[in-house]
N, CA, C and O of each residue as an XYZ file, in Angstrom:
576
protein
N       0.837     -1.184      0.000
C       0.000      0.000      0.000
C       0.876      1.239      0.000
O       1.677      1.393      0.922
N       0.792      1.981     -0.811
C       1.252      3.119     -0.921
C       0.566      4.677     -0.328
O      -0.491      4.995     -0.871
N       0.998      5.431      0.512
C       0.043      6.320      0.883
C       0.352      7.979      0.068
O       1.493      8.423      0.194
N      -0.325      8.534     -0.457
C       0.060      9.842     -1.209
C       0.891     11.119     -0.504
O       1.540     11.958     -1.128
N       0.656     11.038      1.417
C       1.373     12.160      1.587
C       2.466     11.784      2.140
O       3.341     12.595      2.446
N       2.570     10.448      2.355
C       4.454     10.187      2.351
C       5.007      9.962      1.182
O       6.227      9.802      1.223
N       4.309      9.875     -0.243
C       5.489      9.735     -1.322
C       5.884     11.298     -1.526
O       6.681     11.234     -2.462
N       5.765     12.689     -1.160
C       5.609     13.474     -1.608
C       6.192     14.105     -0.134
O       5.728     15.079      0.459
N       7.195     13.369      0.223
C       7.704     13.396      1.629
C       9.596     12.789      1.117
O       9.678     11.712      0.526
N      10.992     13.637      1.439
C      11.732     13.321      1.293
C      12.372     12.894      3.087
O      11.906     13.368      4.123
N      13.262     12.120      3.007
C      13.953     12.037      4.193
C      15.412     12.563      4.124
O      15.992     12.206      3.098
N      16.166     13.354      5.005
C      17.402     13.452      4.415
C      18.576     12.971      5.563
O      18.585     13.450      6.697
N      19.224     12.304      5.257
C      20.452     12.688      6.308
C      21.679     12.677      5.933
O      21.907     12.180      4.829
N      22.746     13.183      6.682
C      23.642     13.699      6.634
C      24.293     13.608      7.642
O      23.975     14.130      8.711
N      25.553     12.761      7.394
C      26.421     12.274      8.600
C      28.455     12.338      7.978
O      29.046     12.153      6.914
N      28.842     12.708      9.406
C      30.272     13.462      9.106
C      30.889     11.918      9.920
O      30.180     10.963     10.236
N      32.168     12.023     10.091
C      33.218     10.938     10.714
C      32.323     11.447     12.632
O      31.817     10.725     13.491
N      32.490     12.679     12.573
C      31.991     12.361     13.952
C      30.880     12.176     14.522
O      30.771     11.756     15.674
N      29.501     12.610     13.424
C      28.437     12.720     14.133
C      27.092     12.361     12.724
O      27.317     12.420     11.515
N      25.939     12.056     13.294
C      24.948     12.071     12.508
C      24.496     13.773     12.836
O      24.226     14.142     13.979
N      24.465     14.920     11.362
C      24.315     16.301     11.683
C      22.529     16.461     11.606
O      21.767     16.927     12.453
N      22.205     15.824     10.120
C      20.779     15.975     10.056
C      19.693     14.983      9.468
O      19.497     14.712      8.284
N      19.083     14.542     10.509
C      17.733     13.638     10.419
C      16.414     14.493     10.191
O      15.727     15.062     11.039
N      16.201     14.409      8.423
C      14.934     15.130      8.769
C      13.900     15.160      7.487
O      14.278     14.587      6.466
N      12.926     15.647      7.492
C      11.960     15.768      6.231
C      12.360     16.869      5.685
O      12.923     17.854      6.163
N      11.766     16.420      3.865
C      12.251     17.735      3.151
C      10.897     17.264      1.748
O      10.293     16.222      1.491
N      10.904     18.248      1.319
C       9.922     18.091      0.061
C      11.111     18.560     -1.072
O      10.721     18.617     -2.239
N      12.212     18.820     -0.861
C      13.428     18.973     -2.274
C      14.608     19.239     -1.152
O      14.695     19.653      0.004
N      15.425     18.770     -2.157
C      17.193     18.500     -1.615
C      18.005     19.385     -2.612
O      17.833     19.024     -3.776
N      18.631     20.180     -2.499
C      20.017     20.378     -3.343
C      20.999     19.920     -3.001
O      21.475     20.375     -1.961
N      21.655     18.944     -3.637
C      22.913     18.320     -3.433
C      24.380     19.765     -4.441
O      24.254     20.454     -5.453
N      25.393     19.613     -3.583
C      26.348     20.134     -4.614
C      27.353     18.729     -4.744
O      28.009     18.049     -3.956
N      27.056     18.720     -6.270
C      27.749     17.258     -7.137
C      28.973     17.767     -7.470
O      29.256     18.964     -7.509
N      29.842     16.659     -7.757
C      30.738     17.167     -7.984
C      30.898     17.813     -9.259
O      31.779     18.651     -9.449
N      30.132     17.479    -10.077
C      29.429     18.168    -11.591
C      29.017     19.389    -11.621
O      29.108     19.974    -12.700
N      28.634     19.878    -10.825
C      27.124     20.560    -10.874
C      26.134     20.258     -9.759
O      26.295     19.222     -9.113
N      24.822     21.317     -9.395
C      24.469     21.100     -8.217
C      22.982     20.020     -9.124
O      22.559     19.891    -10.273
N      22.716     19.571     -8.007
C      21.347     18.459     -8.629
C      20.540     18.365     -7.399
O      20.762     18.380     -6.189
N      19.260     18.237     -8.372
C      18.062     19.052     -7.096
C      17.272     17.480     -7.203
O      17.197     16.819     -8.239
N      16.757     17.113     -5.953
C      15.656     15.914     -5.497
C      15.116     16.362     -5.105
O      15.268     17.257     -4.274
N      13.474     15.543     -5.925
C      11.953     15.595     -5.107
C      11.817     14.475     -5.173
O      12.489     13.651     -5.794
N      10.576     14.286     -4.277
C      10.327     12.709     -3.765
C       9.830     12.261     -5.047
O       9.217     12.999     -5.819
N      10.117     10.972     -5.283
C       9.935     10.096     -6.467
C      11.120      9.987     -6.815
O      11.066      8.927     -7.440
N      12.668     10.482     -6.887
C      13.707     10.448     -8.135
C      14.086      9.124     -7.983
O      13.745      8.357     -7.082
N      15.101      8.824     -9.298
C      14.840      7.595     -9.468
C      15.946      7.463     -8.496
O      16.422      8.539     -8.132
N      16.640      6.024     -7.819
C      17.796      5.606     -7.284
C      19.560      5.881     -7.971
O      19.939      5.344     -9.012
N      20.564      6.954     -6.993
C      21.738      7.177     -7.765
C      22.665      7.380     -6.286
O      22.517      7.688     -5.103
N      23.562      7.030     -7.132
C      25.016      7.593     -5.932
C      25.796      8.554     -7.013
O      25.855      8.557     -8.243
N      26.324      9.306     -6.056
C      27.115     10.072     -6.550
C      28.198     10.899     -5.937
O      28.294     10.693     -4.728
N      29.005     11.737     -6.394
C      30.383     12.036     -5.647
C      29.642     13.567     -5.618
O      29.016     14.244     -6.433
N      30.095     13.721     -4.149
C      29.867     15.506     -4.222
C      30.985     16.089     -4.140
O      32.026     15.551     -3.764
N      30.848     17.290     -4.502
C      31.614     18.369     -4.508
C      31.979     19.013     -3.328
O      31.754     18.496     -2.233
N      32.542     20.139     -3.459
C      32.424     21.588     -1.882
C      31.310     22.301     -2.052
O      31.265     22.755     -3.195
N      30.598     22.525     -1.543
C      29.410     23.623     -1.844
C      28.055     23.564     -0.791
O      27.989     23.042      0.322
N      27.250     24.125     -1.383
C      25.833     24.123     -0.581
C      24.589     23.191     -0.584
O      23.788     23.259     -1.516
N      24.433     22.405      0.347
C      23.546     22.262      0.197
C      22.169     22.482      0.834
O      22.152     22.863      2.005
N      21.215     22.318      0.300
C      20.029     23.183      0.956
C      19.135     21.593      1.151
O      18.989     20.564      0.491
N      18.693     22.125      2.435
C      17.101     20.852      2.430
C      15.858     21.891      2.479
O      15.936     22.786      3.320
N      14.765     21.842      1.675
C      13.737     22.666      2.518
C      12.681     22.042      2.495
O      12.287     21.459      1.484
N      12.072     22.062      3.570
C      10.792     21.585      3.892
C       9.303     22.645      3.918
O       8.729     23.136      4.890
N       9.108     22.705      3.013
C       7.621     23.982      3.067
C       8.049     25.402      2.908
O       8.647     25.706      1.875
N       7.815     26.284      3.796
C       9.021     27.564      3.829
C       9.985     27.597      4.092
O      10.561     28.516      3.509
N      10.817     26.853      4.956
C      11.848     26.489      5.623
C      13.022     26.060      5.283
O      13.138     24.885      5.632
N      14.393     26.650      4.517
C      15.368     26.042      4.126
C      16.557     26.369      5.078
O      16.952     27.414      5.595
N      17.114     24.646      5.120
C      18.079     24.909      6.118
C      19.959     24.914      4.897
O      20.211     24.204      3.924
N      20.337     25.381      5.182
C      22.349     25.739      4.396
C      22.638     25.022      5.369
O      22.450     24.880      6.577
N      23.370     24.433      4.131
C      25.045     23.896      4.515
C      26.121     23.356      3.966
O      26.169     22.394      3.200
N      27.202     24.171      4.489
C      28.280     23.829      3.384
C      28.910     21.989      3.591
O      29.435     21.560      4.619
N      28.716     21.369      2.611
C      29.536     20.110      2.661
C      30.854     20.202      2.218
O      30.906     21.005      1.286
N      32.030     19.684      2.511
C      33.488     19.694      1.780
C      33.501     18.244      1.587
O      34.002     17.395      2.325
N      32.702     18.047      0.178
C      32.728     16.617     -1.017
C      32.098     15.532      0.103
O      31.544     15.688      1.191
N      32.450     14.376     -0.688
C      31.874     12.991      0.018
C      31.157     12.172     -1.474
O      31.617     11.942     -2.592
N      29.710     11.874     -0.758
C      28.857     11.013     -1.206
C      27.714     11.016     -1.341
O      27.210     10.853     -0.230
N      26.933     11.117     -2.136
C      25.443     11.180     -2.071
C      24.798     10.029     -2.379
O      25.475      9.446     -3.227
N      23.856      9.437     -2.116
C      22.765      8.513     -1.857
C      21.235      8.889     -2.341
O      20.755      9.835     -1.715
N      20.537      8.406     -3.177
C      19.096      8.626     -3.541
C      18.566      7.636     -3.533
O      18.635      7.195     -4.680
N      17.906      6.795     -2.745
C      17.092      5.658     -2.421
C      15.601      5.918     -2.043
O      15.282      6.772     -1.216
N      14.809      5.211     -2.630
C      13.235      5.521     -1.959
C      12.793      6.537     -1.360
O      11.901      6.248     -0.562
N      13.038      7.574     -1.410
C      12.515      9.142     -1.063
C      13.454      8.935      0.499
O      12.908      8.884      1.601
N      14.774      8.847      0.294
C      15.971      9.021      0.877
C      17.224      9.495      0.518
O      17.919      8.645     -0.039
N      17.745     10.623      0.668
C      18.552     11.676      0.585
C      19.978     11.140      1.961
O      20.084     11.593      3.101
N      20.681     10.302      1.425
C      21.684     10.008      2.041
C      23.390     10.524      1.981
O      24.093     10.080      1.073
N      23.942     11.428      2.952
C      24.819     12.470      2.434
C      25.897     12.133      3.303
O      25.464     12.302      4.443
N      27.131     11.726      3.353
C      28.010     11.547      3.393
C      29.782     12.147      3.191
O      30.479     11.953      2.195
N      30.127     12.792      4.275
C      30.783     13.895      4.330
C      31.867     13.919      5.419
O      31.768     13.862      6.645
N      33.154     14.041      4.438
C      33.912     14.408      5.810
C      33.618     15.618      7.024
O      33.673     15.445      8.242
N      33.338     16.708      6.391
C      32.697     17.460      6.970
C      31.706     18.153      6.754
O      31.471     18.147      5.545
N      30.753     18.960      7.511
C      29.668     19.819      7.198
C      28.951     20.620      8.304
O      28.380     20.345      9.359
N      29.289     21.966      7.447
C      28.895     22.825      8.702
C      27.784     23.909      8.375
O      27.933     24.582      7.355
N      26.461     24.154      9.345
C      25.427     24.651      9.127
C      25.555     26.256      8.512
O      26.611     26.802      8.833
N      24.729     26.987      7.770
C      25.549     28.212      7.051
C      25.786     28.853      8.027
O      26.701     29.660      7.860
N      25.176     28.835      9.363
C      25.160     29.868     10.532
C      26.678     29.874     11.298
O      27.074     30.876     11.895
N      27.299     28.901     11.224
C      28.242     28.273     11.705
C      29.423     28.540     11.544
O      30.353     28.346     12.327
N      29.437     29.109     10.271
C      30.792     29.130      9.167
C      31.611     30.303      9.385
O      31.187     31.392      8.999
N      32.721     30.211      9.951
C      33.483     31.472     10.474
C      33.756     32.217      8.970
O      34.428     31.643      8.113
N      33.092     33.713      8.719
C      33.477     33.751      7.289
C      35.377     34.575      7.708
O      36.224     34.612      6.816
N      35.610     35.005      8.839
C      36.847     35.512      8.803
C      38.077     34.658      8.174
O      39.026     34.938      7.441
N      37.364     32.892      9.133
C      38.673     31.699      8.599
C      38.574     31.505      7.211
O      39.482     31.027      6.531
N      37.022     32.024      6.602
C      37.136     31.098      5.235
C      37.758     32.494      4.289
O      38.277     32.355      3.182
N      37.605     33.626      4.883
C      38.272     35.037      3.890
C      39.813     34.697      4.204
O      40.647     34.851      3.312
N      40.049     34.402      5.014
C      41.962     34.362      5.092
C      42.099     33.499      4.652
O      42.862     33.783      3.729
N      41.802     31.953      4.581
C      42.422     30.650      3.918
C      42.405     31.345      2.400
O      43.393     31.500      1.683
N      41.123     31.697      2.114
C      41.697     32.363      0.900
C      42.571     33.007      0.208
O      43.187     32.717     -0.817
N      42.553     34.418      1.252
C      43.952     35.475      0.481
C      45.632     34.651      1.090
O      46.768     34.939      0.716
N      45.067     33.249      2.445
C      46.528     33.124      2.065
C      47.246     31.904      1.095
O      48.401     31.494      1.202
N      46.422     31.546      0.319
C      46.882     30.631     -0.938
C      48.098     31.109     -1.331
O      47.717     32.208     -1.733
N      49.000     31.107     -1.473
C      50.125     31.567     -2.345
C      49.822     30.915     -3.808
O      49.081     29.942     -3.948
N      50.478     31.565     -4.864
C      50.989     30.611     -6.456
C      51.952     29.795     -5.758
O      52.589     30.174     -4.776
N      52.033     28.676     -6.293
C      52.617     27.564     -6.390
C      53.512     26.990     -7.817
O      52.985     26.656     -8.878
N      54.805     26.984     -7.549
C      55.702     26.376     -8.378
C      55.050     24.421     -9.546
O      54.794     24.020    -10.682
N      55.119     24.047     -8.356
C      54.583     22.249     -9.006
C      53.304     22.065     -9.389
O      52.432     22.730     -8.830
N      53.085     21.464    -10.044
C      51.265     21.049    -10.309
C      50.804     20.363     -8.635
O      49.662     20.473     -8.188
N      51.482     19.952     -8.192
C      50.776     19.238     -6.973
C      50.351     20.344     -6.203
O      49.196     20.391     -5.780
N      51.196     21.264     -5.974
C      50.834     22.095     -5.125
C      50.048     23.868     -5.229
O      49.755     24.817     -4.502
N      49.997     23.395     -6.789
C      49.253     24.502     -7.566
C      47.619     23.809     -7.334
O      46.792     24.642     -6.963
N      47.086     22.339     -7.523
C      45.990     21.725     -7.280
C      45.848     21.924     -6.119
O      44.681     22.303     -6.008
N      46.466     21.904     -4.825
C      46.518     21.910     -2.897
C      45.428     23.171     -3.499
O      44.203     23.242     -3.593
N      46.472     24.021     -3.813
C      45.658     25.770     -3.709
C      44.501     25.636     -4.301
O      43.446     25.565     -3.671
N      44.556     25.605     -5.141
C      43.219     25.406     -5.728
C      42.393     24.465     -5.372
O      41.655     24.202     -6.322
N      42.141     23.759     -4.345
C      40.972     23.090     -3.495
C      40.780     23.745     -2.547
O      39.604     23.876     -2.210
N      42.013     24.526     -1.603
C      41.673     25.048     -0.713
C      40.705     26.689     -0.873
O      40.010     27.179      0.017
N      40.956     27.310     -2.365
C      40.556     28.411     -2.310
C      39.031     27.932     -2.990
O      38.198     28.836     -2.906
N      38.516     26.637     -3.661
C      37.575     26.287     -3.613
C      36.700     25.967     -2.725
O      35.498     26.011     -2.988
N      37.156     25.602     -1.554
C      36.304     25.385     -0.369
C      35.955     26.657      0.600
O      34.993     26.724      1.365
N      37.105     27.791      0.358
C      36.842     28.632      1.020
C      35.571     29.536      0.457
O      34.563     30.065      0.927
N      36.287     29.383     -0.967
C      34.988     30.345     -1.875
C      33.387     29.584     -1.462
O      32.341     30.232     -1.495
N      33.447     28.316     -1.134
C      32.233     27.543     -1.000
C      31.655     27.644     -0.096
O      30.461     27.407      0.088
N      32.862     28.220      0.986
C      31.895     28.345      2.534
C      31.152     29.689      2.302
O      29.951     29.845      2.523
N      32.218     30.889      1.710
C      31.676     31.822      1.368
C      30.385     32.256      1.317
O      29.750     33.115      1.929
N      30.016     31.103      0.043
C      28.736     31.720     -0.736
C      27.728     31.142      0.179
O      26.617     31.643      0.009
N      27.792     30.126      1.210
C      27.490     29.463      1.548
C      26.540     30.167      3.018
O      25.418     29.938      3.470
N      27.876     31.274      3.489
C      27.237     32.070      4.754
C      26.695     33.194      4.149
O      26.292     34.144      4.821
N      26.634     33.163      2.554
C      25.654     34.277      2.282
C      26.502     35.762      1.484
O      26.179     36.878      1.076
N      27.639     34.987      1.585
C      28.442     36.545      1.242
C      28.906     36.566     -0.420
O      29.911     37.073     -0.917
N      27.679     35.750     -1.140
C      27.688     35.914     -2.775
C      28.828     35.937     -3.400
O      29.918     35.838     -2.836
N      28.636     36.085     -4.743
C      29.697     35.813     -5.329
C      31.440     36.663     -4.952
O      31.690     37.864     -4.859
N      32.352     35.484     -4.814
C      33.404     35.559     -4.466
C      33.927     35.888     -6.104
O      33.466     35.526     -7.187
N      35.158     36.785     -5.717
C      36.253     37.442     -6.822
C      36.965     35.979     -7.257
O      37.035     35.210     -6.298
N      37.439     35.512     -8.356
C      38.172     34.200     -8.589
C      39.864     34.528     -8.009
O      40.528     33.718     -7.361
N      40.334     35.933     -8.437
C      41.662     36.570     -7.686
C      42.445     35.095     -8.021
O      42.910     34.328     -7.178
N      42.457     34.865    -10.025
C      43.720     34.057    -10.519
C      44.179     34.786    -11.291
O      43.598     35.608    -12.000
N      45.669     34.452    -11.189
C      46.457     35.176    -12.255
C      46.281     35.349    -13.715
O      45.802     34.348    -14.247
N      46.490     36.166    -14.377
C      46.458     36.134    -16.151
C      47.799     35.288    -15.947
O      48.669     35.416    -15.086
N      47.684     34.280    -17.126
C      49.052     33.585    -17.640
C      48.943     34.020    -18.981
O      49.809     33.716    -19.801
């Protein structure tokens, strides 16, 4: 038996190495993929996928809750939103002072290894960024 106002009902959670962060209902999910961001409503079909750094949003009715994930895993099972994350922190949460300095202190980098370091780290910072609300971030890369 199928009932109409739980298919039209998402579940989401979201769990880090240390803690389960959020158990909860949602009527749409934004995941940030590592692609691109990708939005769930109840019904989608079943997928895993790799996330990215970025935002994601749950909202339930009026109510949307932020939060920045740094990558992991996503899960879409039976109107289940399963999120998987080394870390993740609520938008309220997000020191924007630590995430403005990790930024300006990237240096250029000599090696490809350590030209990629920078460039994840100034991706995650830009991610918390947009994340506590403080819109689009400057890219501040060099002309070659």
């Amino acid at each position: 038996m199928s009932d109409t106002t739980t298919e039209k009902i998402l579940k989401c959670v979201v769990v880090t190495p240390e803690r389960a962060l959020v158990d909860a209902t949602a009527d749409f999910v934004a995941l940030p993929m590592y692609d691109g961001e990708l939005g769930v409503l109840p019904g989608r079909a079943p997928l895993i996928g790799r996330l990215g750094y970025g935002e994601l949003r749950i909202r339930n009715g009026q109510e949307t809750r932020r939060f920045f994930v740094d990558g992991g895993f996503a899960q879409v099972r039976a109107n289940t939103v399963t999120v998987l994350t080394a870390r993740a922190l609520k938008a309220e949460e997000i020191n924007t002072a630590a995430a403005e300095q990790a930024l300006h202190e990237t240096q250029p980098a000599a090696t490809q290894e350590t030209q990629e370091a920078r460039y994840k780290a100034q991706e995650r910072a830009r991610a918390q960024l947009r994340v506590a609300g403080h819109g689009t971030i400057r890219e501040g890369r060099e002309a070659h």
